[in-house]
C-alpha positions as CSV (number, residue, x, y, z in Angstrom):
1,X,19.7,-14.3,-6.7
2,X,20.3,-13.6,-3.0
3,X,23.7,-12.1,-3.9
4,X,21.9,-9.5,-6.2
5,X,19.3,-8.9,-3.7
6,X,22.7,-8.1,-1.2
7,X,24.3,-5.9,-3.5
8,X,21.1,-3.5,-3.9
9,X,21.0,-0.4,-1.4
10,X,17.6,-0.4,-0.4
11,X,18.1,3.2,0.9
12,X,18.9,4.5,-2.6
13,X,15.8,2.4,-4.0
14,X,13.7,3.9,-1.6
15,X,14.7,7.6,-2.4
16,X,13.8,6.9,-6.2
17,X,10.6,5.4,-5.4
18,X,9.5,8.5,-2.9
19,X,10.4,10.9,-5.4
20,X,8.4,8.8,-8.1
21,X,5.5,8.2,-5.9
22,X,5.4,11.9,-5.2
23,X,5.4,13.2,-9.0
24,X,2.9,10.6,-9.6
25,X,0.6,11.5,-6.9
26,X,1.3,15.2,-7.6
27,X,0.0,14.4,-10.8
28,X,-3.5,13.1,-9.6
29,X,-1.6,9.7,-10.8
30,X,-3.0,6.5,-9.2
31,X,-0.4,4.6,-9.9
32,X,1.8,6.9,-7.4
33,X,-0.3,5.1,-4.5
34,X,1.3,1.8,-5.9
35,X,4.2,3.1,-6.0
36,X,4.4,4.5,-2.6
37,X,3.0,1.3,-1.2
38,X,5.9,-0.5,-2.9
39,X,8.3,1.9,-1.3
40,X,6.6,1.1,2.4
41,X,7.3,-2.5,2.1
42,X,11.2,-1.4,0.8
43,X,11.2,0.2,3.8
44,X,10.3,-2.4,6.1
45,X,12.4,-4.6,5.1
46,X,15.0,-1.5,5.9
47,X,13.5,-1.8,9.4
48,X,13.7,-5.4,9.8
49,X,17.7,-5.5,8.3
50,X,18.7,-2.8,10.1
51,X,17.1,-4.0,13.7
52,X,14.7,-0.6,13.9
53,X,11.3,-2.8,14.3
54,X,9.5,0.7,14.8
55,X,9.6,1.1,10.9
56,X,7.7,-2.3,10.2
57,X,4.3,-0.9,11.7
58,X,4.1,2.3,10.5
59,X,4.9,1.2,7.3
60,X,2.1,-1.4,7.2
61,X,0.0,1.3,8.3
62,X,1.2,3.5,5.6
63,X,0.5,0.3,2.7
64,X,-3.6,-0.1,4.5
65,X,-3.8,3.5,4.0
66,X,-2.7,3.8,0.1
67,X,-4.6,0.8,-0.4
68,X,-7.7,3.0,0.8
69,X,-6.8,6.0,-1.1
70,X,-6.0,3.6,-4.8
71,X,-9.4,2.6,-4.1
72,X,-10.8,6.2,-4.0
73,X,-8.5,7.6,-6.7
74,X,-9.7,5.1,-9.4
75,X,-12.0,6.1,-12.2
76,X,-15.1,4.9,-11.2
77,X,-16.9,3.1,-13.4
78,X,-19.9,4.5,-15.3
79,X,-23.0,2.4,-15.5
80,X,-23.9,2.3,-19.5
């Protein structure tokens, strides 16, 4: 398993999930804002393999804030 995990570029991963995340979102989608949140922690782990620590933050920032905006996105729930 940790081979497999090795052999995956996480930079090519990440592209596909922006580009997702954007369509989605551009598509009033909330799923996008999972998407993208998913993408954030790719990219920390990016930061953390690659010795740029600057990444981690921002991106944990980035995962609190589409966390906020999945919870305003959602349907709400009408009271019957």
């Amino acid at each position: 398993m940790v081979n497999m995990l090795q052999m995956i570029r996480l930079d090519y991963l990440s592209c596909i999930l922006t580009v997702l995340a954007t369509v989605l979102i551009g598509k009033k989608l909330w799923q996008g804002w999972v998407v993208a949140a998913l993408n954030s922690a790719v990219v920390c782990v990016i930061g953390v393999r690659t010795a740029q620590f600057g990444f981690v933050p921002a991106n944990i920032l980035c995962i609190a804030l589409y966390a906020t905006n999945l919870l305003n996105w959602r349907p709400k729930k009408q009271d019957q």
